[in-house]
DRENDO-1510 file (C-alpha; in Angstrom, 1 decimal, always signed):
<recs>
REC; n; res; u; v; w
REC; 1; UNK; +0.0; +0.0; +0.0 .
REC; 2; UNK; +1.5; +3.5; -1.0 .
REC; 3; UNK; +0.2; +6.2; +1.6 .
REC; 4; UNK; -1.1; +9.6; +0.0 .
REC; 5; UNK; +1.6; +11.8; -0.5 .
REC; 6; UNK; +4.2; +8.8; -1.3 .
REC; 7; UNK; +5.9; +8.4; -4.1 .
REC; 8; UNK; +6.7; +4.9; -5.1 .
REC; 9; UNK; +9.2; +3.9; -7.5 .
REC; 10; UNK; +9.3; +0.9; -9.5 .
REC; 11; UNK; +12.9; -0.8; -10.7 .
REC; 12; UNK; +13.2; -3.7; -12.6 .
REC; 13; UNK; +15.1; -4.7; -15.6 .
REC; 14; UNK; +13.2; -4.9; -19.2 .
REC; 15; UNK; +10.8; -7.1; -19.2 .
REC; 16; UNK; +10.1; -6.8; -15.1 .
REC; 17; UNK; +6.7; -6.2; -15.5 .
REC; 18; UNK; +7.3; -2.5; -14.4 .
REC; 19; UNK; +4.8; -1.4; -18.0 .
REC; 20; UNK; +2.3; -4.2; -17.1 .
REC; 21; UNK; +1.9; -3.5; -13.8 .
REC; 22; UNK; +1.4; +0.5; -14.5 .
REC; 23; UNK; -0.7; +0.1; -17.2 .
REC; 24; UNK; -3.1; -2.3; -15.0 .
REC; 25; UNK; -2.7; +0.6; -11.8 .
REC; 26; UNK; -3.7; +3.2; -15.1 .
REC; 27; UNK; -6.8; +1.1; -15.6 .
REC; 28; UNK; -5.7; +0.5; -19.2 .
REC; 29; UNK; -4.8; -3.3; -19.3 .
REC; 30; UNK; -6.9; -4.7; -20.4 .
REC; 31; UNK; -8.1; -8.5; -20.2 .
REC; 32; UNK; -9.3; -10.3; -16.7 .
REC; 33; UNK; -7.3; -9.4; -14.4 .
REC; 34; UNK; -7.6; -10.6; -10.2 .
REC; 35; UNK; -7.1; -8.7; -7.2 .
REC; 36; UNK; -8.2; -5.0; -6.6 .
REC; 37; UNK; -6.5; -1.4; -6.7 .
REC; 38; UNK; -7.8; +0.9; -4.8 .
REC; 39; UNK; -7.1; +4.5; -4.4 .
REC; 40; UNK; -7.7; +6.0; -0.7 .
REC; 41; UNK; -9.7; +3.4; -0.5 .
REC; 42; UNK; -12.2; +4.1; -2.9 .
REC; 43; UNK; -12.2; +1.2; -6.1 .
REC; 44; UNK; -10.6; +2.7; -9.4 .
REC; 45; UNK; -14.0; +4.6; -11.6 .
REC; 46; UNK; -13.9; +6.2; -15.1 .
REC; 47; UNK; -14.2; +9.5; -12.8 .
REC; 48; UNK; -10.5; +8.3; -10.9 .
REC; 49; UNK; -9.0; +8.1; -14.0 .
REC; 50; UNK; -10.0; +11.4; -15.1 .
REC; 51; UNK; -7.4; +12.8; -11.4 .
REC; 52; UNK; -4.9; +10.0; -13.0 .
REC; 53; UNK; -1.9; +10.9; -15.0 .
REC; 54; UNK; -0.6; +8.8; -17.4 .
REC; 55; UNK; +2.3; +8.9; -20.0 .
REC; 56; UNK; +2.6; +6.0; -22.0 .
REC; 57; UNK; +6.1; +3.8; -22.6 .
REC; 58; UNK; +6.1; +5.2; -25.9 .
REC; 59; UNK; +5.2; +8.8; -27.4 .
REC; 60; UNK; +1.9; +9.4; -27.9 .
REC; 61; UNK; +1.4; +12.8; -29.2 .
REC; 62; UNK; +0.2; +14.7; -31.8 .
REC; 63; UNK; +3.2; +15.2; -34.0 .
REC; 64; UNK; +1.9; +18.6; -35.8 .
REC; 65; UNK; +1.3; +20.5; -32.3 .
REC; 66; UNK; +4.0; +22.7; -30.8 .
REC; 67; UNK; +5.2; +21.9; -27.3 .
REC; 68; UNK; +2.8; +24.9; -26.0 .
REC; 69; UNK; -0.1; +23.8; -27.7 .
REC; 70; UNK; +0.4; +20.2; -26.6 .
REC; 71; UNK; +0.5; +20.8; -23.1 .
REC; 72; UNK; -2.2; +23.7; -22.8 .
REC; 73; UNK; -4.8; +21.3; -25.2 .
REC; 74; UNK; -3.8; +18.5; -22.2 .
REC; 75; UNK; -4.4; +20.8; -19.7 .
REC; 76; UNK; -7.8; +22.4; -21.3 .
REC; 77; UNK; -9.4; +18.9; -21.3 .
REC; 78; UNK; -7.7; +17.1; -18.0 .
REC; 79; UNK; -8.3; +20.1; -15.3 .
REC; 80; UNK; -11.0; +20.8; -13.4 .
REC; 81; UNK; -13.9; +22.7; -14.7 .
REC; 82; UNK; -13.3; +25.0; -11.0 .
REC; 83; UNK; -10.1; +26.2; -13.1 .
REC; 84; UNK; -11.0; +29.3; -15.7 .
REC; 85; UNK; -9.5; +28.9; -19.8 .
REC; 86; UNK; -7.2; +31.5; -18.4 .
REC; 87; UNK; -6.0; +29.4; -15.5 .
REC; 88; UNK; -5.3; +26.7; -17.4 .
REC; 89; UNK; -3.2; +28.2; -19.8 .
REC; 90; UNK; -1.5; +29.7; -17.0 .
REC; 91; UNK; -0.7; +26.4; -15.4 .
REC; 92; UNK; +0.8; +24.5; -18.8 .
REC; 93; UNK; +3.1; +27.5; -19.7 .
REC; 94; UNK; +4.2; +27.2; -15.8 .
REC; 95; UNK; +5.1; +23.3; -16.4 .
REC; 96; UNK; +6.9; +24.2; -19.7 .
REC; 97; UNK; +9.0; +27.0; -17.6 .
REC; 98; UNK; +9.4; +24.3; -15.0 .
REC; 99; UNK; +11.0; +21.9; -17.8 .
REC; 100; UNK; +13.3; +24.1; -19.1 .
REC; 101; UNK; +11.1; +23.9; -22.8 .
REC; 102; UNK; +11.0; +27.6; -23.0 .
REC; 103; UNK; +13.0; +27.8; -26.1 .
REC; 104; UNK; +10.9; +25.3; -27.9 .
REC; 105; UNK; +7.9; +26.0; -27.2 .
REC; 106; UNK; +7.0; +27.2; -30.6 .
REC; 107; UNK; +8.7; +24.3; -32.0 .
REC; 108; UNK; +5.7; +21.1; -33.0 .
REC; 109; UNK; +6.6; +17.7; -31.4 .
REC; 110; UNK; +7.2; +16.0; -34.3 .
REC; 111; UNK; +7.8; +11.7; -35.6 .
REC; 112; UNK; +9.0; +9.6; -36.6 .
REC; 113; UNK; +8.5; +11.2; -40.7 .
REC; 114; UNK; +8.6; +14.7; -38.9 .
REC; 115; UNK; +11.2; +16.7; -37.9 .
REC; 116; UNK; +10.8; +18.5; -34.5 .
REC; 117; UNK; +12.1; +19.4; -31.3 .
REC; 118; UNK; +15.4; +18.0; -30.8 .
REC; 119; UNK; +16.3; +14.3; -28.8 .
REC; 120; UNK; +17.8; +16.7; -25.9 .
REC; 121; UNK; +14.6; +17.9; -25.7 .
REC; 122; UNK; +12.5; +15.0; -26.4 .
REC; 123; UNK; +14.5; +13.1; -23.5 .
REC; 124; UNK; +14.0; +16.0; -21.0 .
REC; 125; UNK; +10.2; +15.6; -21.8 .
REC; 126; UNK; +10.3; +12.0; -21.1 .
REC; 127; UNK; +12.7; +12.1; -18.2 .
REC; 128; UNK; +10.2; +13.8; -15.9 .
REC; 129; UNK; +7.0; +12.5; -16.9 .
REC; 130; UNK; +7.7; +8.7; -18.3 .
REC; 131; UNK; +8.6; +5.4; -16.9 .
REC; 132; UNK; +12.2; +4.8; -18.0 .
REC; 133; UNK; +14.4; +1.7; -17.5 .
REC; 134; UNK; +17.6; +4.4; -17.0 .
REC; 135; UNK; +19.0; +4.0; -13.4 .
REC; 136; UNK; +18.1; +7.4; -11.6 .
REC; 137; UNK; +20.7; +9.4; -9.9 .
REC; 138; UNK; +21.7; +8.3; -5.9 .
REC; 139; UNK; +19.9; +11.5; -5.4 .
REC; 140; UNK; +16.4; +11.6; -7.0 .
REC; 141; UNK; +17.0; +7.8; -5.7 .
REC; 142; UNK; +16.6; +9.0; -2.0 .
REC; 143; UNK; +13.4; +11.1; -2.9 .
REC; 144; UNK; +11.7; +8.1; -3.2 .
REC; 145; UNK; +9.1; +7.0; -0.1 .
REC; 146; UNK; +8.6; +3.6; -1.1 .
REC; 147; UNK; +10.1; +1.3; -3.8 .
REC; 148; UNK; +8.9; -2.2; -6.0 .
REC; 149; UNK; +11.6; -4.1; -7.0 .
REC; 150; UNK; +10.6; -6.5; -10.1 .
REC; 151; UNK; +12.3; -9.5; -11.7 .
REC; 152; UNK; +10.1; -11.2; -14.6 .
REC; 153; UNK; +7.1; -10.5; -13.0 .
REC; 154; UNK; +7.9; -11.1; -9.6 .
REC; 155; UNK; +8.3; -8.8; -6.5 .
REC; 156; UNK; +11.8; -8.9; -4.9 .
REC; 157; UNK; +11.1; -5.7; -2.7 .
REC; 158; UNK; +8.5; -4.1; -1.7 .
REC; 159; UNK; +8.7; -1.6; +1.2 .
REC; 160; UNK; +10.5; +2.3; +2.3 .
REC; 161; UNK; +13.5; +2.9; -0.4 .
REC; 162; UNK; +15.5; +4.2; +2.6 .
REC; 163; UNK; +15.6; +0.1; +3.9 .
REC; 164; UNK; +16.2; -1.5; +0.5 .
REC; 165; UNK; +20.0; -1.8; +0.8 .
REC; 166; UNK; +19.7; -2.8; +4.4 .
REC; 167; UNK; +17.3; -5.9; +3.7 .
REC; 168; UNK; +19.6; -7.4; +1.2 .
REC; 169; UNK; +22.9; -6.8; +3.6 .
REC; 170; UNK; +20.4; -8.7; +6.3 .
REC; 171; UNK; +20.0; -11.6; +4.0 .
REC; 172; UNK; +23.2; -11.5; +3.0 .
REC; 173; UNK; +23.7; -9.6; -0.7 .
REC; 174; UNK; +25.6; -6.5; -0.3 .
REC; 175; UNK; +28.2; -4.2; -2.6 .
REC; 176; UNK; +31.9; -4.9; -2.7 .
REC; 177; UNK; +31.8; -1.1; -3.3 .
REC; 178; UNK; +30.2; +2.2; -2.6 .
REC; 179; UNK; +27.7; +2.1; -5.6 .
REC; 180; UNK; +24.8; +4.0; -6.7 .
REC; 181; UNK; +21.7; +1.9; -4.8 .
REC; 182; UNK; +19.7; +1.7; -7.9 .
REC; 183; UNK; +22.5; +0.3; -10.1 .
REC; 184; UNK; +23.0; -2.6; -7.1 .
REC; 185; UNK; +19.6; -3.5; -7.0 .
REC; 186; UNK; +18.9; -3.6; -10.8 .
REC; 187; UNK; +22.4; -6.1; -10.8 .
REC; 188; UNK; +19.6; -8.3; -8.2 .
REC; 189; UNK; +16.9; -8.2; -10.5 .
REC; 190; UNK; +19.0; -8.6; -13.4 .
REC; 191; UNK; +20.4; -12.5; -12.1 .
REC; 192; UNK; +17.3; -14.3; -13.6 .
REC; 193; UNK; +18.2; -12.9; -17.4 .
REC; 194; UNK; +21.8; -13.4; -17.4 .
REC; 195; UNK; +24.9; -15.1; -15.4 .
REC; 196; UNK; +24.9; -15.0; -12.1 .
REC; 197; UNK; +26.6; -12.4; -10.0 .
REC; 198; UNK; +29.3; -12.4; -7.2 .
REC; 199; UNK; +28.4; -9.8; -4.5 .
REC; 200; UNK; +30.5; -10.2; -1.4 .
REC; 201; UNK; +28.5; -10.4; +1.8 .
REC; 202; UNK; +29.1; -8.8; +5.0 .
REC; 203; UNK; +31.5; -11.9; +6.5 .
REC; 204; UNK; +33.7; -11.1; +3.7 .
REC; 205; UNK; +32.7; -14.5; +1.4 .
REC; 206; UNK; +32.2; -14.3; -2.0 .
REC; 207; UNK; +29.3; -16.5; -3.0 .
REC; 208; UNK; +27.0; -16.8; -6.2 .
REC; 209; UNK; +23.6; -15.4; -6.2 .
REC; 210; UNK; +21.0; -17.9; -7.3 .
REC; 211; UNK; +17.2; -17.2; -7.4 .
REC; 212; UNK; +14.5; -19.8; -6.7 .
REC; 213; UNK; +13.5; -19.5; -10.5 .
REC; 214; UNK; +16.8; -19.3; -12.0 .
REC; 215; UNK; +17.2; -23.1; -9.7 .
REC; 216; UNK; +13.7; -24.3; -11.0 .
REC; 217; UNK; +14.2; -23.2; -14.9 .
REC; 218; UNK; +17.9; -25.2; -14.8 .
REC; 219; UNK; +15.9; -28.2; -13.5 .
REC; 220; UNK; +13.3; -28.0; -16.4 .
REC; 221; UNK; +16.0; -27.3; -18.6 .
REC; 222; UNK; +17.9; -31.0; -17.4 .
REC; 223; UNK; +14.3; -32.6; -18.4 .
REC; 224; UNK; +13.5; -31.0; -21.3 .
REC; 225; UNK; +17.0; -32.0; -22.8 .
REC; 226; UNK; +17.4; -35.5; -21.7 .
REC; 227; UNK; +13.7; -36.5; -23.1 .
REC; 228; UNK; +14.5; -34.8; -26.3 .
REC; 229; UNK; +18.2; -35.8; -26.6 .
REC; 230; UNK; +17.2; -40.0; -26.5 .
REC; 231; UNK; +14.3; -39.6; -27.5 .
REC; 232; UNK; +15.5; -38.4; -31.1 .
REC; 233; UNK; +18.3; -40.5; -30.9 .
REC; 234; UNK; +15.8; -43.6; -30.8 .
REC; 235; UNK; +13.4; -42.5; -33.8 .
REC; 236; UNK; +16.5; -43.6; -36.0 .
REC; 237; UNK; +17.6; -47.5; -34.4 .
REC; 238; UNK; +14.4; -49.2; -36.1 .
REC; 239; UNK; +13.7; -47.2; -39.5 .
REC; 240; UNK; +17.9; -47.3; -40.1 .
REC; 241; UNK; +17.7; -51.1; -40.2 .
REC; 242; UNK; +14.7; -51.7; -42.1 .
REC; 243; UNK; +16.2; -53.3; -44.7 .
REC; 244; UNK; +18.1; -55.4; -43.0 .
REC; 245; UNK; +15.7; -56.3; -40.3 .
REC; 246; UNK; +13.2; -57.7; -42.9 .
REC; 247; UNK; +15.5; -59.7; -44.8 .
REC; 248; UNK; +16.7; -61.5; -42.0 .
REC; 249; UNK; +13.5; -61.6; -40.3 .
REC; 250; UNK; +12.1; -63.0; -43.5 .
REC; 251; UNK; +15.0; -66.0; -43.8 .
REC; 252; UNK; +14.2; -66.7; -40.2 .
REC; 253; UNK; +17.8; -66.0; -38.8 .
REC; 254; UNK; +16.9; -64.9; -35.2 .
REC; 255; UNK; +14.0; -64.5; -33.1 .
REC; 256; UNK; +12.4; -60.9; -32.9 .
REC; 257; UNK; +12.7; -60.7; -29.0 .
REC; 258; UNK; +16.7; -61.8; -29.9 .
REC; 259; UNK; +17.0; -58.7; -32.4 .
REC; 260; UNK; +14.6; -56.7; -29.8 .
REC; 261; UNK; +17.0; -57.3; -26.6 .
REC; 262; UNK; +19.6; -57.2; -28.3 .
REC; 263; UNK; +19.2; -53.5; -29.0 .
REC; 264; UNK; +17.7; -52.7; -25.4 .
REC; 265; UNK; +21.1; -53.8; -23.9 .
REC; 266; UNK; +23.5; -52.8; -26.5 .
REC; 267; UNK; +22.7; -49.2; -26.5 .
REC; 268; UNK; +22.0; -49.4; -22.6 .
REC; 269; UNK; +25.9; -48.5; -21.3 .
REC; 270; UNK; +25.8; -45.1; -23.7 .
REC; 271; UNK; +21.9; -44.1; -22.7 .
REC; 272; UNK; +22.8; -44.4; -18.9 .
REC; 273; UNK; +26.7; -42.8; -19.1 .
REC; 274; UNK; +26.0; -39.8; -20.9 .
REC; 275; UNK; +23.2; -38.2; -18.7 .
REC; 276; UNK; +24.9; -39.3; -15.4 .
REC; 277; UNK; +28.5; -37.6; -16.9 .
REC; 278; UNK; +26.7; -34.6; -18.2 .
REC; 279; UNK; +24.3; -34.4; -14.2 .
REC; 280; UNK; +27.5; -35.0; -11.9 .
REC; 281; UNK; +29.0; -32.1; -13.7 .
REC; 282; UNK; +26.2; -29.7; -14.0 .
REC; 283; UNK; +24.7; -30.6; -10.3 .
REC; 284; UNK; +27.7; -29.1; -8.1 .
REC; 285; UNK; +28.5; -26.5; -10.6 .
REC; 286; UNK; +25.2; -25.0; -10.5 .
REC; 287; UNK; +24.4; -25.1; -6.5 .
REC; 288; UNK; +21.6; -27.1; -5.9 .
REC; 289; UNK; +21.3; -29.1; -3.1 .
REC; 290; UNK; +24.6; -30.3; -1.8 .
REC; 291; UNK; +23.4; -33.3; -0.6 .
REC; 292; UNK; +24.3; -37.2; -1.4 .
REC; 293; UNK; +20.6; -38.5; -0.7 .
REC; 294; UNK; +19.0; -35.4; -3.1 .
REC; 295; UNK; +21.7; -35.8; -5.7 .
REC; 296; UNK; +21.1; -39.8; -6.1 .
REC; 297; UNK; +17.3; -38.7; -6.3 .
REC; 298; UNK; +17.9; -36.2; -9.1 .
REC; 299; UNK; +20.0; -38.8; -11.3 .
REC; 300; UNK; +17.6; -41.5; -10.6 .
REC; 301; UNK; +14.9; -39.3; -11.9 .
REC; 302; UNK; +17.4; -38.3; -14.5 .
REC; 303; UNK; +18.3; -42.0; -15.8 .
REC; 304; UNK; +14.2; -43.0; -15.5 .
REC; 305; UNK; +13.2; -39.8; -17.9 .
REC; 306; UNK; +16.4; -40.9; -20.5 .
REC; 307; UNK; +14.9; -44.4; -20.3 .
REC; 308; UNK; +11.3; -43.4; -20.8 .
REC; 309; UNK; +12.3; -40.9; -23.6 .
REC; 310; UNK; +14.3; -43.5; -25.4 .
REC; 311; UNK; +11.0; -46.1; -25.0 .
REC; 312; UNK; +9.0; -43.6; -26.7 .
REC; 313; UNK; +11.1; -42.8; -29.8 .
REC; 314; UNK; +11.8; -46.6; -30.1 .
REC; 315; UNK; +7.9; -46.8; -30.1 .
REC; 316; UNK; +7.8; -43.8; -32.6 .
REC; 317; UNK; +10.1; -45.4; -35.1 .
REC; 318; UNK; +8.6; -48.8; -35.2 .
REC; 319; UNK; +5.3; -47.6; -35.8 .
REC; 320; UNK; +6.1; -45.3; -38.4 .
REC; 321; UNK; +8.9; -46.8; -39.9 .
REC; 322; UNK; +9.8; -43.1; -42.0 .
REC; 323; UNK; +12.6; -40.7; -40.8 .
REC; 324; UNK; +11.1; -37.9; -42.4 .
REC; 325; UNK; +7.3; -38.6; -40.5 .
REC; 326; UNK; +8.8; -40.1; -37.3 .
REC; 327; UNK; +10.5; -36.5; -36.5 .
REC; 328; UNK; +7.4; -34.6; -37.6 .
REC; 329; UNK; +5.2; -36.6; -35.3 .
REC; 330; UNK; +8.1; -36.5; -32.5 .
REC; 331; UNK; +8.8; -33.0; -32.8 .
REC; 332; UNK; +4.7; -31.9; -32.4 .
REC; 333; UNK; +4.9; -34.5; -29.5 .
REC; 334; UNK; +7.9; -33.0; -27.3 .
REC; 335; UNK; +6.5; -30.0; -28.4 .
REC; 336; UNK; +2.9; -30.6; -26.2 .
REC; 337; UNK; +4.8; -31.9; -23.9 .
REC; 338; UNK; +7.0; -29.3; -22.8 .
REC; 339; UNK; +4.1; -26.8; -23.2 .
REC; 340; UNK; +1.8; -29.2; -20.6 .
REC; 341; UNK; +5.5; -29.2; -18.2 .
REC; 342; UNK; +4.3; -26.8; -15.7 .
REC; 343; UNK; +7.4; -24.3; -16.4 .
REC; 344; UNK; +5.9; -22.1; -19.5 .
REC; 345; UNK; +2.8; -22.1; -19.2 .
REC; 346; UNK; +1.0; -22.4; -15.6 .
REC; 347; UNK; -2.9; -22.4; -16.7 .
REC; 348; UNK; -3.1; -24.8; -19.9 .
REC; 349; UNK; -6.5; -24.6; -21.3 .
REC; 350; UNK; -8.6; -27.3; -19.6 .
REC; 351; UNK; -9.3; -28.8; -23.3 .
REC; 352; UNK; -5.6; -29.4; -23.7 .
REC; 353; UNK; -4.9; -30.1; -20.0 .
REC; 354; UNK; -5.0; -33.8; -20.0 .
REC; 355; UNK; -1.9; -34.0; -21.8 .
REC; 356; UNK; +0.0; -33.5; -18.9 .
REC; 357; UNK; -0.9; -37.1; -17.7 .
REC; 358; UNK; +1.0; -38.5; -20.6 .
REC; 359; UNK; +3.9; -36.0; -20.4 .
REC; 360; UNK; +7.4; -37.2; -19.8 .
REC; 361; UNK; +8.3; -34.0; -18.9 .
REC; 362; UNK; +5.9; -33.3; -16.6 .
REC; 363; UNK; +6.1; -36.3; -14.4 .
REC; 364; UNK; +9.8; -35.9; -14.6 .
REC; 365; UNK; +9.6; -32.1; -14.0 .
REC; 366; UNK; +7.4; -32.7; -10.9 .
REC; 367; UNK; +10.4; -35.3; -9.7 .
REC; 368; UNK; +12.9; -33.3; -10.0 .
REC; 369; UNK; +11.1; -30.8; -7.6 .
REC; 370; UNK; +10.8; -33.3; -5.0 .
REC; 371; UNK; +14.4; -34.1; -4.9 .
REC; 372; UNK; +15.4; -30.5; -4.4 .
REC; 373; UNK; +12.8; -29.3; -2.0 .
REC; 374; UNK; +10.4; -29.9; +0.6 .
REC; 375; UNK; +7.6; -28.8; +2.2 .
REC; 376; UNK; +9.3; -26.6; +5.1 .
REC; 377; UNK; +12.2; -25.1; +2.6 .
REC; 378; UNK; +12.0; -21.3; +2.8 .
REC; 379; UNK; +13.3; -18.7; -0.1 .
REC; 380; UNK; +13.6; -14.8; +0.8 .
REC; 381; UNK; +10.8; -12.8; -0.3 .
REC; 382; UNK; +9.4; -9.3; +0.0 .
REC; 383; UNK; +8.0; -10.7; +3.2 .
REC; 384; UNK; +11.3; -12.2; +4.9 .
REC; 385; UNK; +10.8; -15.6; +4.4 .
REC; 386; UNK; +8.5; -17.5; +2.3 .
REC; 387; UNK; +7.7; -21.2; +2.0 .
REC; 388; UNK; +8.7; -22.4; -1.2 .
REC; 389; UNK; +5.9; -25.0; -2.0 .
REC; 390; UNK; +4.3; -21.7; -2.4 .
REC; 391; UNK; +6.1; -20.2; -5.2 .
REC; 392; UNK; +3.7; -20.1; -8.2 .
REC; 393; UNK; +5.6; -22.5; -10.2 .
REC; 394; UNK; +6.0; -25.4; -7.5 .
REC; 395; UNK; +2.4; -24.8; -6.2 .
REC; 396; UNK; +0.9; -25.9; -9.3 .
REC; 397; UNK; +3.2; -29.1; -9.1 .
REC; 398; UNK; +3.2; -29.6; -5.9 .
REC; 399; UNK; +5.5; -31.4; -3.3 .
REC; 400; UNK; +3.8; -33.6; -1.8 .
REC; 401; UNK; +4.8; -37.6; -1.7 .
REC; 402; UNK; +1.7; -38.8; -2.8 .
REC; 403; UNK; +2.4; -36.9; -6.0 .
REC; 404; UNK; +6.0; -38.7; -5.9 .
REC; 405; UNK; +4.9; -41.8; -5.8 .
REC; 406; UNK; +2.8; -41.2; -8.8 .
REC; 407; UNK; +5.2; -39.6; -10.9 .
REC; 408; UNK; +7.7; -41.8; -10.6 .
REC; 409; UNK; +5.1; -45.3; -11.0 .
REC; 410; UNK; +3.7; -43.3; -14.4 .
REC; 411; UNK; +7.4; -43.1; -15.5 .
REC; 412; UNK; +7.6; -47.1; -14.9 .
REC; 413; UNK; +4.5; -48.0; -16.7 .
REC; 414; UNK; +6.2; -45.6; -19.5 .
REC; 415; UNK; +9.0; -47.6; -19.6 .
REC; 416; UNK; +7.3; -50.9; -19.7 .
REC; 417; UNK; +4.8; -49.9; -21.9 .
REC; 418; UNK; +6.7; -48.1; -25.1 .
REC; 419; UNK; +8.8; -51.0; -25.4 .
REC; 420; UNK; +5.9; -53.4; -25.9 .
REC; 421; UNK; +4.5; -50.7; -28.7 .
REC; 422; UNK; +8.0; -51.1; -30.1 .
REC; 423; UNK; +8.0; -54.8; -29.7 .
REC; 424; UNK; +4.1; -55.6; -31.2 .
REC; 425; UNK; +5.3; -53.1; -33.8 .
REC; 426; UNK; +8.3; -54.8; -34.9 .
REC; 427; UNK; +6.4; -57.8; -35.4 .
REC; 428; UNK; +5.0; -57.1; -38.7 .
REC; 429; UNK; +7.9; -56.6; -40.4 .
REC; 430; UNK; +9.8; -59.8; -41.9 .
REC; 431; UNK; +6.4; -62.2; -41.5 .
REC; 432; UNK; +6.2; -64.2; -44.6 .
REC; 433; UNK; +2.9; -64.0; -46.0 .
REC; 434; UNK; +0.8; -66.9; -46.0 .
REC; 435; UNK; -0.4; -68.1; -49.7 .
REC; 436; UNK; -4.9; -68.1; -49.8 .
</recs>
């Protein structure tokens, strides 16, 4: 809440959510939108936004107007009727004084295709009345009553401006150096978009700042890959050896369920090495959960998804039997699977939602959050501490073990039961017609 005569200020990097959020304050966003705003109290009216000021991202002005006649045809329509024609006028050549616009005030606005005032001028203009991702001065900085700090959409201060840099010293994140407190605290918000960045605390230890959803999007990441990476790599064993498969299928060399193991255990060693190199690496390099128990969990769940993933191409191939429609029909599968994860998109149509009990992904996805956190872990928030079972991305996935258990027997049945689609598949190739 932002007490009358406050003046909040929002920070955030592009992207933030800073636009968004003004625009829905502005009463100009539209779609449905949940919660309410308020404004002393009172819920926002067509006659509130008549008392609201709002400059847009971007210019919108009348290019052909001069600065004067912009600001006094603003003020004619937006003041109150209790103001004269005269006062009015008074009060728009006063801002343009206030601005420092007085030697272009005869000068029109101009575009884009129009030449007018100059960028100098343009920028002064903006600089006081727009929302701007520029970091403000240390000074103007301290003017501020209250201030939002924004990271893809997600508050990581809200509260007086004067107690930002003391919050993030408390919990551990402070300069190395005297610094500007905007600049420091647009670094924070910055972490989600780019690499990570060493701060050094108050104990004098270096340590790398990681968000909770910079730790959840590498875990989706790890699942995403490793059910395409196998996955892929499978379409090709069956339709490859076509050829080959029905000639000696037809002259009765082997047994299919020979030919069948044979492949299950031959590319077995590679399936399971690659993922468990490529997670012992990754998993202390990227500071998640130094733990034996929660590391074995993550490659088990790791090896079960490269299994499952390599079950379903197998199935994909057999079926199909054609490179060119086998990665078509895989690549539109992945594809709705990834999409019904739980990572990019949190509220999947309900006609479409049922995918997500047949998504690799998503069971593995939902695994991978239960060997990294539990139902007591905390994150710092705006609040102090918050639980993370609560964070919008894990709520909708949930950590509960019942929803463990499930995961991982779905994976099982997976496994199991791509194989035997692969298998009853297979078994039409090679089989010598029988003469009417």
């Amino acid at each position: 809440m932002v007490q009358p005569g406050e003046i909040l200020a929002m920070l955030g990097p592009s992207g933030s959510g800073k636009t968004t959020l003004l625009t829905a304050l502005g009463g100009r966003l539209g779609g449905q939108l949940f919660g309410s705003i308020t404004y002393n109290g009172k819920p926002f009216s067509n006659a509130m936004k008549r008392k609201t000021g709002f400059v847009t991202q971007d210019d919108v002005l009348y290019p052909h107007l001069t600065v004067t006649e912009t600001l006094v045809f603003t003020a004619l329509l937006r003041l109150p009727c209790s103001f004269t024609k005269e006062e009015k006028i008074a009060h728009a050549k006063s801002v343009i004084a206030q601005l420092g616009l007085t030697k272009c005030k005869d000068s029109i606005i101009g575009g884009p295709t129009l030449r007018g005032v100059s960028g100098g001028e343009r920028k002064r203009w903006r600089e006081n009345y727009c929302d701007d991702n520029t970091p403000t001065s240390s000074r103007i900085y301290h003017m501020f009553h209250r201030l939002l700090l924004l990271s893809e959409g997600i508050p990581l201060y809200f509260g007086k401006g004067s107690e930002a840099m003391e919050y993030f010293s408390n919990i551990g994140y402070a300069p190395a150096m005297a610094m500007n407190p905007s600049d420091f605290l647009l670094d924070l918000a910055n972490v989600p978009h780019g690499c990570p960045i060493i701060y050094r605390t108050t104990f004098g230890i270096s340590l790398i700042f990681h968000s909770l959803q910079e730790s959840i999007g590498l875990l989706f990441f790890i699942s995403s890959f490793w059910t395409g990476f196998p996955f892929f790599q499978a379409i090709f064993t069956f339709p490859r050896e076509l050829v080959m498969l029905k000639k000696e299928r037809s002259s009765g060399m082997y047994r299919l369920s020979s030919y069948f193991m044979s492949r299950m255990v031959g590319d077995l060693p590679m399936e399971l090495v690659l993922p468990t190199i490529f997670l012992i690496i990754t998993y202390w390099m990227t500071g998640l959960k130094a733990n034996v128990v929660n590391f074995l969990y993550t490659l088990f769940t790791l090896l079960l998804n490269v299994l499952v993933s390599q079950g379903l191409g197998l199935a994909i191939g057999a079926i199909v039997m054609d490179l060119k429609s086998a990665i078509t029909l895989g690549s539109l599968i992945m594809l709705c699977f990834q999409l019904a994860g739980g990572f990019f998109v949190q509220h999947v149509p309900k006609f479409i939602a049922w995918v997500k009990y047949i998504s690799i992904t998503y069971y593995t996805y939902q695994l991978f959050m239960g060997s990294q956190y539990d139902t007591s872990d905390t994150y710092p928030c705006s609040n102090g501490q918050c639980y993370v079972a609560e964070f919008p991305m894990i709520k909708q996935i949930g950590l509960h073990l019942q929803g463990q258990v499930k995961a991982a027997l779905a994976l099982f049945l997976m496994l199991i039961g791509y194989r035997l689609m692969a298998y009853v598949a297979l078994m039409r190739i090679g089989v010598t017609k029988k003469l009417g």
